[in-house]
LUMVOKOL-634600 format. One record per residue: chain; x, y, z of N, C-alpha, C in turn. Coordinates in Angstrom, 3 decimals. Atoms other than C-alpha are relative to their C-alpha. Last residue first. Example, Ala and Ser with C-alpha at 12.3 -4.5 7.8 and 13.67 -1.06 7.14 Angstrom:
LUMVOKOL-634600
A | -0.820 | -1.190 | -0.060 | 13.670 | -1.060 | 7.140 | -0.770 | 1.090 | 0.730 $
A | 0.890 | -1.190 | 0.000 | 12.300 | -4.500 | 7.800 | 0.900 | 1.200 | 0.000 $
***
This chain:
LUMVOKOL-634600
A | -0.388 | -1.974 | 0.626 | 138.454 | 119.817 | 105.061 | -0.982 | 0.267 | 1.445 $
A | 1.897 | -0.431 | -0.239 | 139.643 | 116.239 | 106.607 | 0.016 | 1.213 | -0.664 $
A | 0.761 | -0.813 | -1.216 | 142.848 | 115.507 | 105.308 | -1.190 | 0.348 | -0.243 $
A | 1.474 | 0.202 | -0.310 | 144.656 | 112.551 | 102.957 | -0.147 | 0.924 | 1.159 $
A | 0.083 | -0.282 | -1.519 | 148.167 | 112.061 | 101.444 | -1.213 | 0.536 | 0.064 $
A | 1.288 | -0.735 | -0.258 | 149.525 | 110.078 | 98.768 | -0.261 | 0.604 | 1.605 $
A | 0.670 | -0.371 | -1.286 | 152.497 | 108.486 | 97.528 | -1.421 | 0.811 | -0.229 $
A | -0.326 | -1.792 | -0.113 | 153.861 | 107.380 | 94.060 | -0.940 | -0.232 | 1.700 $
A | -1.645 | -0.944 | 0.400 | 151.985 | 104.309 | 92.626 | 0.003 | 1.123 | 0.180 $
A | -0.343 | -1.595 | -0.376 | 149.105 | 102.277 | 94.412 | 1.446 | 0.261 | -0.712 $
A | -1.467 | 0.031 | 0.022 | 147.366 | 99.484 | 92.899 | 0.852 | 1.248 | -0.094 $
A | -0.727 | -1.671 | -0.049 | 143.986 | 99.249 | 93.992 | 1.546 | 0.026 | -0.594 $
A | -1.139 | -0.016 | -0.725 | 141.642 | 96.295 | 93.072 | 0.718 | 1.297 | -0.023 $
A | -0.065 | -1.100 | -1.443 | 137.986 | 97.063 | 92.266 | 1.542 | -0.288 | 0.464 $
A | 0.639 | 0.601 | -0.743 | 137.583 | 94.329 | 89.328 | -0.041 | 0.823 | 1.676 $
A | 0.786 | 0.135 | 0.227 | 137.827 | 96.611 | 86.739 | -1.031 | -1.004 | 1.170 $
A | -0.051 | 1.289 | 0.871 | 141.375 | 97.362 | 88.176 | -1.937 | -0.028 | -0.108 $
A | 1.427 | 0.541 | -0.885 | 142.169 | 100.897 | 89.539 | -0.611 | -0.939 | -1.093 $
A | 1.057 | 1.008 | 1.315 | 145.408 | 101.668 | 88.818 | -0.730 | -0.259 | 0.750 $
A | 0.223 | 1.381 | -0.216 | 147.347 | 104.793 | 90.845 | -0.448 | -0.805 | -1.442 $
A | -0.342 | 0.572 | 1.236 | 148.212 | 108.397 | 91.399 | -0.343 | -1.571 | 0.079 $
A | 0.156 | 1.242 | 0.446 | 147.334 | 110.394 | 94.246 | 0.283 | -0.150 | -1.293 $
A | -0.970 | -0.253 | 1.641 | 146.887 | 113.689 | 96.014 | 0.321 | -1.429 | -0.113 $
A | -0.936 | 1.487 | 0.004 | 143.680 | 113.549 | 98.375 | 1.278 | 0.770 | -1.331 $
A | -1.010 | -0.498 | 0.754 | 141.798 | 116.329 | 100.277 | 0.598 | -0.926 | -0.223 $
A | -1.381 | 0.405 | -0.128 | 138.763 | 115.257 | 102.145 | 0.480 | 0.619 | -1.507 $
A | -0.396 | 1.039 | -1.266 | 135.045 | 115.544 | 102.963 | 1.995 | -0.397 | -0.426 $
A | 0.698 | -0.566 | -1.050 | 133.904 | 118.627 | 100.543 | 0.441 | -1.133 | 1.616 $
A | 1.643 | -0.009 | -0.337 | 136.306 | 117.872 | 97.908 | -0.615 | 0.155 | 1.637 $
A | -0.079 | -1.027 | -0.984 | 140.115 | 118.880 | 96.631 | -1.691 | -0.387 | 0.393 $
A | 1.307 | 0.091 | -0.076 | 141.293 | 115.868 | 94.421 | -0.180 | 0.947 | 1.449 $
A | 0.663 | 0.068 | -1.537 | 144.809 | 116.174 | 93.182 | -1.555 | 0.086 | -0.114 $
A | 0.735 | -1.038 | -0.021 | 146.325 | 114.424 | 90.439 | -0.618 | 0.411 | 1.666 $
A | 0.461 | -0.518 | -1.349 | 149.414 | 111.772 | 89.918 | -1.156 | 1.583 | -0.350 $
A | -1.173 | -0.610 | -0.307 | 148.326 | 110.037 | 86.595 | 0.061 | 0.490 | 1.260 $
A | 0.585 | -0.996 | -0.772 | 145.097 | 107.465 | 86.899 | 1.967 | 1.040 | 0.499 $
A | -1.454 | -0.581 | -0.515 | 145.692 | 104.439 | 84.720 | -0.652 | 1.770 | 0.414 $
A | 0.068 | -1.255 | 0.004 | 141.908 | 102.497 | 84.881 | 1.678 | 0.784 | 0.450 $
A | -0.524 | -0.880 | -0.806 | 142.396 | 99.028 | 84.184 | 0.506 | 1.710 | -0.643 $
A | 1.165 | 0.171 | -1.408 | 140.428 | 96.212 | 82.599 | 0.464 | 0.954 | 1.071 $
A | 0.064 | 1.383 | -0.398 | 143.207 | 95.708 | 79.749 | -0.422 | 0.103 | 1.185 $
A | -0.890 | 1.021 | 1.269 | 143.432 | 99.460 | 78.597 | 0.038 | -1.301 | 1.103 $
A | 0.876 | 1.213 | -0.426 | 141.814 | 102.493 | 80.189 | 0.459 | -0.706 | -0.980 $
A | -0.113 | 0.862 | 1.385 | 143.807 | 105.705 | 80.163 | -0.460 | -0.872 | 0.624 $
A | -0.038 | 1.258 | -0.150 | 143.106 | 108.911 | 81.709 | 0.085 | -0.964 | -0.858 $
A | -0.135 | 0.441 | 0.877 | 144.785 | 112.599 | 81.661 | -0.725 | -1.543 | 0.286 $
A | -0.838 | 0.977 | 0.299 | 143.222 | 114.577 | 84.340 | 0.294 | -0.334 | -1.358 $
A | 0.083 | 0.213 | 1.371 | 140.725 | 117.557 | 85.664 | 1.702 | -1.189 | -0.629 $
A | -0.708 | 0.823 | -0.270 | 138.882 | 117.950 | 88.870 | 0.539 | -0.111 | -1.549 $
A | -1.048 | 0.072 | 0.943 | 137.066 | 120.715 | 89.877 | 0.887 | -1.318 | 0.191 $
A | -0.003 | -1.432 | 0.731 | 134.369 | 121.793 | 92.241 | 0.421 | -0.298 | -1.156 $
A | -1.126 | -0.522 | 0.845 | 134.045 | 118.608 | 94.317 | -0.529 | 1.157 | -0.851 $
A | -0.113 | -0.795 | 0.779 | 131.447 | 117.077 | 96.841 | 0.909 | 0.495 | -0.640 $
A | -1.151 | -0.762 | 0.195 | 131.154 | 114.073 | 98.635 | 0.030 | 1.029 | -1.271 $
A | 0.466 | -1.277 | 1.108 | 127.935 | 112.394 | 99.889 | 0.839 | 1.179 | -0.432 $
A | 0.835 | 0.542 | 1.027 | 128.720 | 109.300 | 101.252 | -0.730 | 0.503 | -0.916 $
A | -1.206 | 0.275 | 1.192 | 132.583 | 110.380 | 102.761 | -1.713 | -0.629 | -1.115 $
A | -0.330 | -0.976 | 0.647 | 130.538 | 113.106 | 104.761 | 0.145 | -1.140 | -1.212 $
A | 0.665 | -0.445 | 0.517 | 128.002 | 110.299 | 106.356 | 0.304 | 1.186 | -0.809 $
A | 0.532 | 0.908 | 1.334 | 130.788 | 108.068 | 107.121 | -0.866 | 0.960 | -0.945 $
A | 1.676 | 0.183 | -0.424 | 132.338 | 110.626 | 109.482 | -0.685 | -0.858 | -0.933 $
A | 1.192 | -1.073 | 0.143 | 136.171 | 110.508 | 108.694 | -1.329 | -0.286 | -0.067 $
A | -0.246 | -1.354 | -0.197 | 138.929 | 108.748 | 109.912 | -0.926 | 0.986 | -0.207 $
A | -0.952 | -0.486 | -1.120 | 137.835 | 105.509 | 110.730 | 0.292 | 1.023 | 0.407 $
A | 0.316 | -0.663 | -0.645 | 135.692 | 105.908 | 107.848 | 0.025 | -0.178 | 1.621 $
A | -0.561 | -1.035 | -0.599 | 137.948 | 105.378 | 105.172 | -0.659 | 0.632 | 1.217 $
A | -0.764 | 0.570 | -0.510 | 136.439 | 101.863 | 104.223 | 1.290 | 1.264 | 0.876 $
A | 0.430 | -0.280 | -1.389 | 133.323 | 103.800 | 103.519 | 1.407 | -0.549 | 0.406 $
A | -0.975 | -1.301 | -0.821 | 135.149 | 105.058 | 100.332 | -0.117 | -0.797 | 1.345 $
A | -1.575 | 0.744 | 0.009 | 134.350 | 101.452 | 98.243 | 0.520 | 1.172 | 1.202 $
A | -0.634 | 0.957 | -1.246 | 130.584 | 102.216 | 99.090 | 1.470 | -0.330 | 0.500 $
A | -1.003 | 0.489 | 0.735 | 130.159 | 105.355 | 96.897 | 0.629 | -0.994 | 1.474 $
A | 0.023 | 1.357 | -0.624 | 126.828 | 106.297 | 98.452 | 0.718 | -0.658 | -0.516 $
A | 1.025 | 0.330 | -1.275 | 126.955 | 109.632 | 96.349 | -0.016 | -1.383 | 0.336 $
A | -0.713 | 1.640 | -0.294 | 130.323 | 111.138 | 94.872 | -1.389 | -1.088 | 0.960 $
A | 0.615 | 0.911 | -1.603 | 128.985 | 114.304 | 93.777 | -0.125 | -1.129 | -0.493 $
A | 0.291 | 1.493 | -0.737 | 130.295 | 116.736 | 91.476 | -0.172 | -0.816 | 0.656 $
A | 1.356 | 0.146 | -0.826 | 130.666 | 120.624 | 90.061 | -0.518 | -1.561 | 0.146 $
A | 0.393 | -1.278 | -0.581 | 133.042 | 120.551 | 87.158 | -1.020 | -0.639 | 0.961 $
A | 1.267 | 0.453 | -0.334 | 134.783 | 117.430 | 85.485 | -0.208 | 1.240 | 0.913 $
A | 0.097 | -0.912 | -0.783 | 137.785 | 118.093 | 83.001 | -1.754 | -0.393 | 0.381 $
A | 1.321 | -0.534 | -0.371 | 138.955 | 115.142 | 81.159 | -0.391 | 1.067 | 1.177 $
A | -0.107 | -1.233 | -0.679 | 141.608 | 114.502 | 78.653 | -1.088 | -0.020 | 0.451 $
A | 1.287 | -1.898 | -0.524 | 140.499 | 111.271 | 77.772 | 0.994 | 0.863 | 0.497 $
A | -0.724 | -1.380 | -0.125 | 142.711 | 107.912 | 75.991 | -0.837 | 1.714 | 0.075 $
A | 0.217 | -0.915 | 0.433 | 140.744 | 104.648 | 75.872 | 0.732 | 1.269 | 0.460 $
A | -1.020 | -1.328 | -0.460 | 140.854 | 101.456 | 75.407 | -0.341 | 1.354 | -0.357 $
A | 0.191 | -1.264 | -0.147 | 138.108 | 98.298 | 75.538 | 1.260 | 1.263 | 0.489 $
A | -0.483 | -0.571 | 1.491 | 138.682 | 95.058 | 74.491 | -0.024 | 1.573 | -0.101 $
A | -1.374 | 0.524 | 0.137 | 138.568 | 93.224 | 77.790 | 0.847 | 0.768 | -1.154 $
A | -1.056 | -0.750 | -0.922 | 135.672 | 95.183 | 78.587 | 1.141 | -0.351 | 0.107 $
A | -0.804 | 1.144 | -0.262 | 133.380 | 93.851 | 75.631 | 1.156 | 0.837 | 0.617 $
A | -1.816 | -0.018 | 0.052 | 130.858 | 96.338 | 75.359 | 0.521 | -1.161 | 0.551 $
A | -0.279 | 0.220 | -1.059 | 126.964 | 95.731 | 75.019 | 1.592 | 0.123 | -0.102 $
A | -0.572 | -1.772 | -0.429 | 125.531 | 97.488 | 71.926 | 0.981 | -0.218 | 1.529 $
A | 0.544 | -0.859 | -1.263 | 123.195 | 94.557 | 71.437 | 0.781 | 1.280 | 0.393 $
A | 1.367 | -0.578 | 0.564 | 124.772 | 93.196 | 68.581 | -0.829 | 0.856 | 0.584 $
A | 1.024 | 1.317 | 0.929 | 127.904 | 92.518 | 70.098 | -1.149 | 1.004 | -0.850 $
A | 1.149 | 0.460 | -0.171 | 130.672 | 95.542 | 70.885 | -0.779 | -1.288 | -0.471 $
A | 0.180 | 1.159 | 0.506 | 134.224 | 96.120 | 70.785 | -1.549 | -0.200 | 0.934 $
A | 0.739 | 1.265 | -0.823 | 136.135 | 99.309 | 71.750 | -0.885 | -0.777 | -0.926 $
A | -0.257 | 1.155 | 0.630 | 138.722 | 101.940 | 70.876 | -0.789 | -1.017 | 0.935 $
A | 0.682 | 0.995 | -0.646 | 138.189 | 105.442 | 72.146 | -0.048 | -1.160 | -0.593 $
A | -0.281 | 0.754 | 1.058 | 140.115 | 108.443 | 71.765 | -0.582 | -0.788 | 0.458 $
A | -0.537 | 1.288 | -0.214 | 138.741 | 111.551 | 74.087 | 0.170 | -0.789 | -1.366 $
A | -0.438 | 0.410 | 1.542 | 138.397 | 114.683 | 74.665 | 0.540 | -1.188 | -0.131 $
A | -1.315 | 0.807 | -0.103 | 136.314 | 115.016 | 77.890 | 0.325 | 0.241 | -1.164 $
A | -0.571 | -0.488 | 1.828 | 134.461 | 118.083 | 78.956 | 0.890 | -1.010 | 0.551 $
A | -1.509 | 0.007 | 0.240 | 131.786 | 117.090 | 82.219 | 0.589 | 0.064 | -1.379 $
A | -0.073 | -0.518 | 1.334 | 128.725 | 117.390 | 84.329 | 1.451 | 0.057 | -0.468 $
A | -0.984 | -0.286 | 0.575 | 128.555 | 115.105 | 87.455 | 0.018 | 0.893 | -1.210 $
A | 1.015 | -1.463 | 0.577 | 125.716 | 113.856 | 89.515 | 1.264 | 0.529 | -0.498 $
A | -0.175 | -1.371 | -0.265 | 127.213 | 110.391 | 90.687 | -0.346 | 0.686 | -0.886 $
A | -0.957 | 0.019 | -0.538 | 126.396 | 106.933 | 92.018 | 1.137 | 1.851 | -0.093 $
A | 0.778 | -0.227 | -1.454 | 122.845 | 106.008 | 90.837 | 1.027 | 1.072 | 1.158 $
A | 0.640 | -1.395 | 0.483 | 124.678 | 105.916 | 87.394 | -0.939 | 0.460 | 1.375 $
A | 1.606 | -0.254 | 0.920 | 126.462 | 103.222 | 88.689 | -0.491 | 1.419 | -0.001 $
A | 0.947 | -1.358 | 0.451 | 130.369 | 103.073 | 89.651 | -1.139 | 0.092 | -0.413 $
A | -1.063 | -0.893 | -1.100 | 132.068 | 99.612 | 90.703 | -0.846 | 1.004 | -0.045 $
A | 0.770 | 0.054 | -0.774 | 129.101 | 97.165 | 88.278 | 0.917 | 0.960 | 1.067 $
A | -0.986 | 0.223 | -1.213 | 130.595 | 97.435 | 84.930 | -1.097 | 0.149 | 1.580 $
A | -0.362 | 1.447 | 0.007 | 128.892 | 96.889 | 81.487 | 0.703 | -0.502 | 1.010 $
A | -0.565 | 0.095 | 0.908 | 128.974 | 100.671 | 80.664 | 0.852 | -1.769 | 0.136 $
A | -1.626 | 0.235 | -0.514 | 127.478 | 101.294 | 83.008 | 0.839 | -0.165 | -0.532 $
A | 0.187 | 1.073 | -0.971 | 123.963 | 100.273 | 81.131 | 1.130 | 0.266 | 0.645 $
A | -0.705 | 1.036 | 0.640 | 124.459 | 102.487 | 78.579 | 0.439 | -1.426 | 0.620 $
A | -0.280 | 0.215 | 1.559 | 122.111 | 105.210 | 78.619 | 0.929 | -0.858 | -0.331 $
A | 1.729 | 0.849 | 0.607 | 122.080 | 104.861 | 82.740 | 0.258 | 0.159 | -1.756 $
A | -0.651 | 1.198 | -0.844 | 126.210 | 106.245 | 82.451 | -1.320 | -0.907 | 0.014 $
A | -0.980 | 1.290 | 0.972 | 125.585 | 108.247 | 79.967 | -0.365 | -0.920 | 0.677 $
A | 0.419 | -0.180 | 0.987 | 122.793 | 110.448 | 82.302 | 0.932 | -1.114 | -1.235 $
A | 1.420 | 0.916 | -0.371 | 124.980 | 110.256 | 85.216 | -0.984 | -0.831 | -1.204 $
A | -0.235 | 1.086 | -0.147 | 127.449 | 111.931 | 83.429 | -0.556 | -1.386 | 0.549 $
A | 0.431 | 0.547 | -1.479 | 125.240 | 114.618 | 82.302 | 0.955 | -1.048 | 0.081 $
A | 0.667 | 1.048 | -0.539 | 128.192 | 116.141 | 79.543 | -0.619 | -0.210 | 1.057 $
A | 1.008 | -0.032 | -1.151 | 128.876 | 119.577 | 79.716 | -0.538 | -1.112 | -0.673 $
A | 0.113 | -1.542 | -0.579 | 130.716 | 119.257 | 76.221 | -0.828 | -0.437 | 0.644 $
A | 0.727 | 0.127 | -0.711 | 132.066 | 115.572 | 74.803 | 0.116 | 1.743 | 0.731 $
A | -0.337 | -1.080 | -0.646 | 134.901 | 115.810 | 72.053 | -1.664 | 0.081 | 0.928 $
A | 0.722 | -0.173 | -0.250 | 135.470 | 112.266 | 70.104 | 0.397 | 1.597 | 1.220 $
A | -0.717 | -1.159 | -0.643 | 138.023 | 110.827 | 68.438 | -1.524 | 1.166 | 0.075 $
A | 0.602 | -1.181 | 0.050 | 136.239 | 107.351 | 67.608 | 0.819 | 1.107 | 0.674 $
A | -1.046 | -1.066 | -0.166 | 136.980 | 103.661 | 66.818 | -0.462 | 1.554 | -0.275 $
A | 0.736 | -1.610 | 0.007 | 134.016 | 101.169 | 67.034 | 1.546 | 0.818 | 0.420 $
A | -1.692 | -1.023 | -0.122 | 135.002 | 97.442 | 66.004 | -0.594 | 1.308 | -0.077 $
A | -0.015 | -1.544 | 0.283 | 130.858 | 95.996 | 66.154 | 2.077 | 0.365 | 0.721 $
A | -0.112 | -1.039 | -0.317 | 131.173 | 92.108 | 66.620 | -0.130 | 1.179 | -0.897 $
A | 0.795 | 0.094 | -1.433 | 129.421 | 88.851 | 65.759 | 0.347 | 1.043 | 0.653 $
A | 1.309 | 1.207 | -0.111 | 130.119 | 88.008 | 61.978 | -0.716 | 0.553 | 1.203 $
A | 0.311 | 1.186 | 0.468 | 132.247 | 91.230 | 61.456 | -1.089 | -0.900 | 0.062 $
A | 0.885 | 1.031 | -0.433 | 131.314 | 94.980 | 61.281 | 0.786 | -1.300 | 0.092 $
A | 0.407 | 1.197 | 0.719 | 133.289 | 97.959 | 61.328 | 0.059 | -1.101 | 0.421 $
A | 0.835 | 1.097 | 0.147 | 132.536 | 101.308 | 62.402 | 0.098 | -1.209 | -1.127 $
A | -0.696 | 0.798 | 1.116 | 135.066 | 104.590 | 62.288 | -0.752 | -1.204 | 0.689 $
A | 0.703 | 1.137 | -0.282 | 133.681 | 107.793 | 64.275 | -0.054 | -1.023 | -1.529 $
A | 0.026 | 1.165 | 1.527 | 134.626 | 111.346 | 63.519 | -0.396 | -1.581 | 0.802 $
A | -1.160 | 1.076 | 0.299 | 133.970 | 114.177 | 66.209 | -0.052 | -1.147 | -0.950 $
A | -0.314 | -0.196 | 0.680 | 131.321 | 116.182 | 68.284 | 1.264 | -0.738 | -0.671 $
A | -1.281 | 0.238 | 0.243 | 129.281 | 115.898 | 70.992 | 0.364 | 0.021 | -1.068 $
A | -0.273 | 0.529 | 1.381 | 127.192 | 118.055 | 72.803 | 1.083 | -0.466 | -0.222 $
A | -1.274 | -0.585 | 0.353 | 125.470 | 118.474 | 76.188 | -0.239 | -0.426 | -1.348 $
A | -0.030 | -1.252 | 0.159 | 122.050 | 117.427 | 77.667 | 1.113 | 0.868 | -0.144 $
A | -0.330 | 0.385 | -1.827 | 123.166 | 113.572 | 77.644 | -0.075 | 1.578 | 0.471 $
A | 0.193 | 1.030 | -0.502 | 123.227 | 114.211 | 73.620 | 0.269 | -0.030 | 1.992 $
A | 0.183 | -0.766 | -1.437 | 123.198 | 116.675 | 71.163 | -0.765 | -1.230 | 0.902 $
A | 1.218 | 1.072 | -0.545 | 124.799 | 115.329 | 67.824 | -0.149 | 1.171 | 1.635 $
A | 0.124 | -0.866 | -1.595 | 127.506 | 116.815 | 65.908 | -1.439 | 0.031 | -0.077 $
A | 1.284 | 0.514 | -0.957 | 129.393 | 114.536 | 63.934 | -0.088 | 1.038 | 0.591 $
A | 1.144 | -1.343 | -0.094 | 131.823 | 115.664 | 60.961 | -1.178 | -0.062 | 0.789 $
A | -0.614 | -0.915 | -0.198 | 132.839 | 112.118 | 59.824 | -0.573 | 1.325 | -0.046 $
A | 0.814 | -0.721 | -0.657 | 130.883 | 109.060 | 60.261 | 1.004 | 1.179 | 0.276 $
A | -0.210 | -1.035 | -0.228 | 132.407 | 105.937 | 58.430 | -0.948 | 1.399 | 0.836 $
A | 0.593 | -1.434 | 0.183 | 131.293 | 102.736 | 57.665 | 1.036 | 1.285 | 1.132 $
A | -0.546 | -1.026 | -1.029 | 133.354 | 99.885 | 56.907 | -1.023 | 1.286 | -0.293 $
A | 0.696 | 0.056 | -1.114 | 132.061 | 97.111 | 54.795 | 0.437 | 0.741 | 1.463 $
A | -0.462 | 1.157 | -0.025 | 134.298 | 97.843 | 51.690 | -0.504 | -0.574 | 1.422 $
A | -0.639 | 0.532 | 0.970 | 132.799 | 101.236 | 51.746 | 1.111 | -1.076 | 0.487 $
A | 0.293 | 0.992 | -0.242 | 129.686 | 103.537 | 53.622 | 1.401 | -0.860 | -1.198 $
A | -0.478 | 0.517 | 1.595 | 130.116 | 106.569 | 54.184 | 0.069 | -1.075 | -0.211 $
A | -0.321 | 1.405 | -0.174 | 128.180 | 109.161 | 56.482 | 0.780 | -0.859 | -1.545 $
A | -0.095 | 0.796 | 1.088 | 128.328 | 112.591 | 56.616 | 0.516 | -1.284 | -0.167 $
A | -1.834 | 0.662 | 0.153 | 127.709 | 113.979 | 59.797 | -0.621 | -0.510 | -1.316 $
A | -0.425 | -0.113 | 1.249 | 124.246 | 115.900 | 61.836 | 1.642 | -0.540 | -0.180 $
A | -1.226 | 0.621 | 1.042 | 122.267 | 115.108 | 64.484 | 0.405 | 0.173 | -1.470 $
A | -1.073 | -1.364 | 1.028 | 119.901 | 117.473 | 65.937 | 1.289 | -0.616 | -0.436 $
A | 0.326 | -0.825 | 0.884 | 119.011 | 114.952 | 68.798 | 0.805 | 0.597 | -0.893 $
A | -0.741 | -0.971 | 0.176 | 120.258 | 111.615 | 70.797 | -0.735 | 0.956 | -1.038 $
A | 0.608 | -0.357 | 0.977 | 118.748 | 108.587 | 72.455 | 0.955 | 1.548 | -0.199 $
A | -0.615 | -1.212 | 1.007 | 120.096 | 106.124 | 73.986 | -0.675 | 0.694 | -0.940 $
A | -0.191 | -1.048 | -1.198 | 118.134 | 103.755 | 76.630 | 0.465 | 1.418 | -0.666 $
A | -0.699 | 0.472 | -1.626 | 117.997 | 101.313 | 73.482 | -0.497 | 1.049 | 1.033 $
A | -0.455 | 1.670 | 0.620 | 118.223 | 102.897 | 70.085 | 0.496 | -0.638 | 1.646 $
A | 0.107 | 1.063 | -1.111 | 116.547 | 106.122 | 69.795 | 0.597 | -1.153 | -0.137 $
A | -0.056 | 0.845 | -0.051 | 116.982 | 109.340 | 67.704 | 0.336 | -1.090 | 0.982 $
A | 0.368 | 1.382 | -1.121 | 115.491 | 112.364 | 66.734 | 0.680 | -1.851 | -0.220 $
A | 0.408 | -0.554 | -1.190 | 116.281 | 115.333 | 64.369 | -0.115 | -0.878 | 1.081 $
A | 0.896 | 0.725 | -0.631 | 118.344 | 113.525 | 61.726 | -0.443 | 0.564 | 1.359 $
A | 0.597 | -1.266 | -1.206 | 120.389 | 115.294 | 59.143 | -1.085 | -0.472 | 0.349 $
A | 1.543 | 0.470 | -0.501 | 122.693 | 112.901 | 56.954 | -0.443 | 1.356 | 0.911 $
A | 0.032 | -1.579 | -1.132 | 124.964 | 114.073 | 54.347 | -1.433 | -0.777 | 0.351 $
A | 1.219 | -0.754 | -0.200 | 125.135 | 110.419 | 52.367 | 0.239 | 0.866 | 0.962 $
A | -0.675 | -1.099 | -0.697 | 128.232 | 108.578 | 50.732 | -1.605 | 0.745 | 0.122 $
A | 1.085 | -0.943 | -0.492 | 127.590 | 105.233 | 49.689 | 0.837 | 0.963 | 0.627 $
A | -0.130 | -1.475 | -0.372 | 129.638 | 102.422 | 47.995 | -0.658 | 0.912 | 0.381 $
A | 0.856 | -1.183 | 0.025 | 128.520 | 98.838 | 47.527 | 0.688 | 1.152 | 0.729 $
***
C-alpha cells in the first residue's frame, strides 16, 4: 500500500506530548513512512524538518533533520520522560533553546528510547539558563559556596554536540555563568563518568 496525504492537524496528544498547528506531507511506502515539510509548534517554540519512520516487529527506527526554535527545554525534557536517563531531569533546568540537529534513534511501542541506539549530531545555541540543584556540581564546593553552584545562571552558551554509544562528546567550549567560569572539553558517559580531554580552568565570578 502506497499513500501520500497533505496533513493539517490543529491538536495533538500522545503521552505527555502534545503538539499544535501541525502541518507535512506524509507518505506512506514499502512500510516506511515519511514526513517531509514539518512544522509543528511544540514545547512553546517551533519545529521544523523531515522525519523518516520505520517499523519492525518490536521497534520504531526514527531518523530526522530537525530545526528546534526557542525551545522550553524543561518542557521536552518532562514530555519525554528524560529522555530515559536519570543525570539531568526536567526538575533540573529552565532553559530556552535553537538546536539543529540530526537524530538517529530506536524506540518500542511506548515511545521509550533505546539509549544504546541513540545518535545525534546538534548545533546548539542555549540563551538565558539555570542549572538548578544539579547535584553532580556540589562536588565543587570546596571552592565555591554550595548555594551559588545550585542555582547557576548563564546568558549564552552555544556548541557542536554528539551523542553516540551512551556518551555525550562535548568540543572545547566556554561556559561563562553566574557562579563560575569554565573552559572545557570532554565525554560525559550516560552513566555520569567524566572523561577529560584538553585542559580546563575554573573561577569564581
Amino acid at each position: 500500500m502506497n499513500l501520500s496525504i497533505n496533513a493539517s492537524i490543529k491538536q495533538l496528544r500522545f503521552g505527555k506530548f502534545s503538539a499544535q498547528d501541525i502541518k507535512s506531507t506524509l507518505k506512506l511506502k514499502d512500510a516506511v513512512i515519511t514526513a517531509d515539510n514539518i512544522y509543528l509548534k511544540s514545547q512553546k517554540g517551533e519545529l521544523t524538518g523531515d522525519i523518516i519512520v520505520e517499523q519492525t516487529e518490536e521497534e520504531l527506527l526514527l531518523s530526522s533533520n530537525c530545526v528546534f526554535k526557542n525551545i522550553d527545554v524543561q518542557q521536552l525534557f518532562y514530555e519525554f520522560d528524560n529522555f530515559s536517563q536519570t543525570e539531568i531531569l526536567d526538575k533540573n533546568i529552565k532553559v530556552k533553546g535553537f538546536v539543529d540537529a540530526n537524530i538517529v534513534c530506536v524506540l518500542d511501542h511506548k515511545l521509550n528510547f533505546n539509549l544504546n541506539k541513540l545518535y545525534v549530531n546538534a548545533d546548539v545555541l542555549i540563551e538565558n539558563g539555570q542549572l538548578i540543584n544539579y547535584q553532580t556540581l556540589s562536588s565543587l564546593s570546596k571552592y565555591i559556596e554550595l548555594d551559588d553552584l545550585m542555582n547557576i545562571k548563564f546568558s549564552k552558551l552555544s556548541n557542536n554536540i554528539q551523542v553516540k554509544n551512551r556518551k555525550v562528546y562535548i568540543p572545547d567550549m566556554e561556559i561563562k555563568s553566574s557562579a563560575l567560569d569554565l573552559s572545557l572539553s570532554g565525554i560525559h558517559t550516560f552513566n555520569n563518568e567524566i572523561e577529560a580531554n584538553g585542559t580546563g580552568t575554573v573561577s569564581a565570578t
